[in-house]
C-alpha positions as CSV (number, residue, x, y, z in Angstrom):
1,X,115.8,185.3,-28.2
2,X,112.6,183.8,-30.5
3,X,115.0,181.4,-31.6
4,X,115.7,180.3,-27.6
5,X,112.5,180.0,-27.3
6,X,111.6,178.2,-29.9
7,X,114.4,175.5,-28.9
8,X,113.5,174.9,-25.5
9,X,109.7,174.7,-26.6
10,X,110.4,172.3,-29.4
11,X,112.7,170.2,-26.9
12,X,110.0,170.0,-24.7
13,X,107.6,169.1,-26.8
14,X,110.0,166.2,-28.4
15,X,109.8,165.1,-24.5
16,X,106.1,165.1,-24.0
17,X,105.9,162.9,-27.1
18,X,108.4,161.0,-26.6
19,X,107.1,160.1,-23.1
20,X,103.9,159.6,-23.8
21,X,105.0,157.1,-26.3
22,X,106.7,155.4,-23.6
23,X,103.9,154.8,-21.0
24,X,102.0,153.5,-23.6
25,X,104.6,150.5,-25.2
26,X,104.6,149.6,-21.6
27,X,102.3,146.1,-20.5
28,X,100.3,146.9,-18.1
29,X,101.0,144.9,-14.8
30,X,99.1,142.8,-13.2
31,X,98.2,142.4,-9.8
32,X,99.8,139.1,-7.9
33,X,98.0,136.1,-8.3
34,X,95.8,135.2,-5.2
35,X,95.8,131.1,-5.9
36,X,97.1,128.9,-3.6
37,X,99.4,126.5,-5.4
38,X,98.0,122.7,-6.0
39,X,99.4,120.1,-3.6
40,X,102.3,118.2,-4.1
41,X,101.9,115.2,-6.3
42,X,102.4,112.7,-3.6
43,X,99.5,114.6,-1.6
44,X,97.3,114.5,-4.5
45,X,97.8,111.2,-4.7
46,X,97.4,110.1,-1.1
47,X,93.9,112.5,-0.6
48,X,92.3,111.1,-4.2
49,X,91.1,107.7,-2.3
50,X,90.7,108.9,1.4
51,X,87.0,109.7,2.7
52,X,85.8,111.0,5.9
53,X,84.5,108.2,8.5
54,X,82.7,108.2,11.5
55,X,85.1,107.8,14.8
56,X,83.0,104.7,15.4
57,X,83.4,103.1,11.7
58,X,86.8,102.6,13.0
59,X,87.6,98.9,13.1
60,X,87.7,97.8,16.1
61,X,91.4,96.6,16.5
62,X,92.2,100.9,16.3
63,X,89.2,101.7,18.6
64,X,91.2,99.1,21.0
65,X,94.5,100.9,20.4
66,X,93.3,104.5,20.4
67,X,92.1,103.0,24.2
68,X,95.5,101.8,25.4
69,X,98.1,103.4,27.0
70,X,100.1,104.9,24.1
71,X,97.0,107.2,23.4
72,X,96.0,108.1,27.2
73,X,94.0,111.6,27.5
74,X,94.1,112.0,23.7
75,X,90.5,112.6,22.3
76,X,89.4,111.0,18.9
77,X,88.6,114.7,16.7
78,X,88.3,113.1,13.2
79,X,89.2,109.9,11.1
80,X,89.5,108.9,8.0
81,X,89.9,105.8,5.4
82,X,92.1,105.7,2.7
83,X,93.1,103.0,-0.1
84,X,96.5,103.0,-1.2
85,X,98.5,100.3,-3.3
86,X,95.5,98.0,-2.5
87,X,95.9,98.5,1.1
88,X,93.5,100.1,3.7
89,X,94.2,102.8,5.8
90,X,93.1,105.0,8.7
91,X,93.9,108.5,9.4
92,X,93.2,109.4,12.9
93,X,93.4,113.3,14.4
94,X,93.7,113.4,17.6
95,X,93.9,116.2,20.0
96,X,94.6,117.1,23.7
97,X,94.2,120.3,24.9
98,X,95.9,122.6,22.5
99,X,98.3,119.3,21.3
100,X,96.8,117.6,17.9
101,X,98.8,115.0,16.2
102,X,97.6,112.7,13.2
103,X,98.1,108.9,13.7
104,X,97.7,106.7,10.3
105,X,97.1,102.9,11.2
106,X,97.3,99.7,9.1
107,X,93.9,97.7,9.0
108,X,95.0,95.4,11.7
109,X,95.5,98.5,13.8
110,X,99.3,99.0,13.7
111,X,100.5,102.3,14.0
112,X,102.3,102.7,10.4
113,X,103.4,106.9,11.0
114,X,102.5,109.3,13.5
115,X,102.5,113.1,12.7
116,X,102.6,116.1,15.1
């Protein structure tokens, strides 16, 4: 009976060691990372150049646009100019109601892309 005893308190023991080992080889994890991923390339690109302008710093072909009938009820919330290839652009949010879309015009006020 010692002997039982001594076999089932020796295995026991080998187990306790042998898991203790074990939670300690382990890395410790770590929690998820909270950063928000960089843009795209091609965003990075586009937003390096492009400052925020006053709605009436926008040339006044685009002011004239913005006015006409493509663009009725839609208020003026925020523009922008940006360089790109040696060309000037204009980034214009616009909003109406609970509707905003993004209109980007050439400098001679010709609506290049239009983004809901």
């Amino acid at each position: 009976m010692k002997k039982l005893l001594f076999a089932i308190a020796f295995m026991t023991a080998g187990s306790a060691a042998v898991l203790a080992q074990d939670s300690t080889s382990i890395a410790p994890q770590t929690p998820p990372s909270t950063e928000v991923a960089p843009p795209a390339a091609d965003d990075q690109s586009q937003d390096q150049d492009k400052q925020t302008i006053a709605t009436s710093e926008l040339p006044a072909n685009i002011q004239t646009a913005l006015q006409g009938q493509d663009y009725s009820g839609w208020t003026v919330a925020s523009a922008s100019k940006m360089d790109k290839d040696g060309k000037t652009f204009y980034a214009v949010e616009l909003s109406k109601g609970s509707e905003k879309k993004t209109v980007k015009f050439d400098a001679d006020g010709n609506a290049v892309k239009e983004k809901e």
